[in-house]
Backbone as numpy.savetxt, mean C-alpha at the origin, in Angstrom:
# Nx Ny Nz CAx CAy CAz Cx Cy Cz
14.05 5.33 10.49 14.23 5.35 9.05 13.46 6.53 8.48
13.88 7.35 7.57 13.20 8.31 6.94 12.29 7.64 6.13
11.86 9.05 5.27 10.22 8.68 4.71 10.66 8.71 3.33
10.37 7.08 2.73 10.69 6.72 1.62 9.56 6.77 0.38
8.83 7.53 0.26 7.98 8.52 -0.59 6.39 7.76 -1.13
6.23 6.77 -0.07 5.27 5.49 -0.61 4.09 5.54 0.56
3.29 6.14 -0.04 1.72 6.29 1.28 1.23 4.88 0.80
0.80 4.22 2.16 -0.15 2.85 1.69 -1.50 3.86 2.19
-2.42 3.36 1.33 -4.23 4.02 1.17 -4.62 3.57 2.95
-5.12 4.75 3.44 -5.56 4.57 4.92 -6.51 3.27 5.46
-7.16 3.10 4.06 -8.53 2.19 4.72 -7.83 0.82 4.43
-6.69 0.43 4.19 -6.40 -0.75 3.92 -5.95 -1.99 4.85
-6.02 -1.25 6.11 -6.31 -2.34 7.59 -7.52 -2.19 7.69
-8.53 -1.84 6.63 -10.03 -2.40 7.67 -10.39 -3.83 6.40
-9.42 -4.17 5.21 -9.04 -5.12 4.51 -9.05 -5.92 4.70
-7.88 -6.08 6.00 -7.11 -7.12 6.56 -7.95 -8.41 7.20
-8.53 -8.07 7.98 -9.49 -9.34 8.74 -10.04 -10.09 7.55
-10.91 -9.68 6.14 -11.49 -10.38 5.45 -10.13 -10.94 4.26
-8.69 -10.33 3.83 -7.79 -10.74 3.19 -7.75 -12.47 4.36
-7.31 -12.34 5.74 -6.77 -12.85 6.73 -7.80 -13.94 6.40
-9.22 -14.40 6.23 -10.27 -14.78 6.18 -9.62 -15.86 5.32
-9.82 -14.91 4.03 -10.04 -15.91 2.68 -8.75 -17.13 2.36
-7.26 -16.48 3.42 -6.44 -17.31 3.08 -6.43 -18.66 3.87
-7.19 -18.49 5.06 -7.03 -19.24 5.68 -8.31 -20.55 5.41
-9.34 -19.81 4.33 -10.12 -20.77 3.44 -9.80 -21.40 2.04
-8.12 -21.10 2.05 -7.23 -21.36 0.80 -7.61 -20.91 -0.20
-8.61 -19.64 -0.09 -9.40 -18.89 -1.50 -8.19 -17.91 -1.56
-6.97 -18.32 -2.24 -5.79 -17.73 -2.50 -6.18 -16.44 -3.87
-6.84 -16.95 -4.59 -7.07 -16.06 -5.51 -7.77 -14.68 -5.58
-9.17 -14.96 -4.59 -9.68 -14.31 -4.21 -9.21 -13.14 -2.86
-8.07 -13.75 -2.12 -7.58 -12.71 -1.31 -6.48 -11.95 -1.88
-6.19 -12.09 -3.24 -4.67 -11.97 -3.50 -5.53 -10.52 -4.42
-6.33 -10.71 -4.91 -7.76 -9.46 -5.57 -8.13 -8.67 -4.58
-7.84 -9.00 -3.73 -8.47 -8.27 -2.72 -7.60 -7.05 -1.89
-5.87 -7.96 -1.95 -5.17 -7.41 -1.03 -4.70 -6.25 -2.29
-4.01 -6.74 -3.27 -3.23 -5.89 -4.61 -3.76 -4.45 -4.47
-5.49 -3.82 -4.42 -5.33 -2.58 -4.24 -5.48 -2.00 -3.24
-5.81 -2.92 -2.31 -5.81 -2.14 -0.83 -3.81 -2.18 0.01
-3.16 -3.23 -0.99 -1.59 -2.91 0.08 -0.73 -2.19 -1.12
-0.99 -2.05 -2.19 -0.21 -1.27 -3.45 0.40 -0.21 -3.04
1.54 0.23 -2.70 2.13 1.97 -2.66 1.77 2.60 -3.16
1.44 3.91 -3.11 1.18 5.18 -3.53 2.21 6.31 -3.77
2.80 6.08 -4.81 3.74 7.31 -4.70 3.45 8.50 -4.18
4.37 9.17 -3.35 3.84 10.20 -2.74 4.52 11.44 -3.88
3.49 12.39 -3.55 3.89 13.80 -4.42 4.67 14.67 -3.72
5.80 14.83 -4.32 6.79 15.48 -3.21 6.97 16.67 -4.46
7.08 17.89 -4.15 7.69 18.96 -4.70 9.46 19.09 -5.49
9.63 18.81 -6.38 10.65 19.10 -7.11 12.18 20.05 -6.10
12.89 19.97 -5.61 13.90 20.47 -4.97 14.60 21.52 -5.84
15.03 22.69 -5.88 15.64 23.67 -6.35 16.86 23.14 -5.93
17.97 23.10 -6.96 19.54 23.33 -6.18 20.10 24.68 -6.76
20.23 25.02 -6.02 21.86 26.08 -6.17 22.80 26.06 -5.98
23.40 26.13 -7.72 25.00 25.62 -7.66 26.04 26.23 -7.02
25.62 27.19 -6.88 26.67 27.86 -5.82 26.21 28.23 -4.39
């Protein structure tokens, strides 16, 4: 599959074990705060494409 323009933030698997933690202590609220800015997309900055109409 090509690259659909959405970087997830690098450090957001070192997240995971303590997200993985809290759900399984049904602290739903508290992992759901936790995960939102560490799994959020990042639009990626892609350069504007020139066309030429002819």
């Amino acid at each position: 599959m090509g690259d659909h323009g959405i970087v997830i933030p690098p450090d957001s698997l070192i997240q995971l074990p303590d997200i993985r933690k809290l759900l399984s202590e049904g602290r739903l609220k508290e992992a759901e705060e936790l995960a939102a800015p560490a799994f959020t997309g990042i639009p990626a900055i892609r350069p504007k494409k020139k066309i030429d109409p002819f």
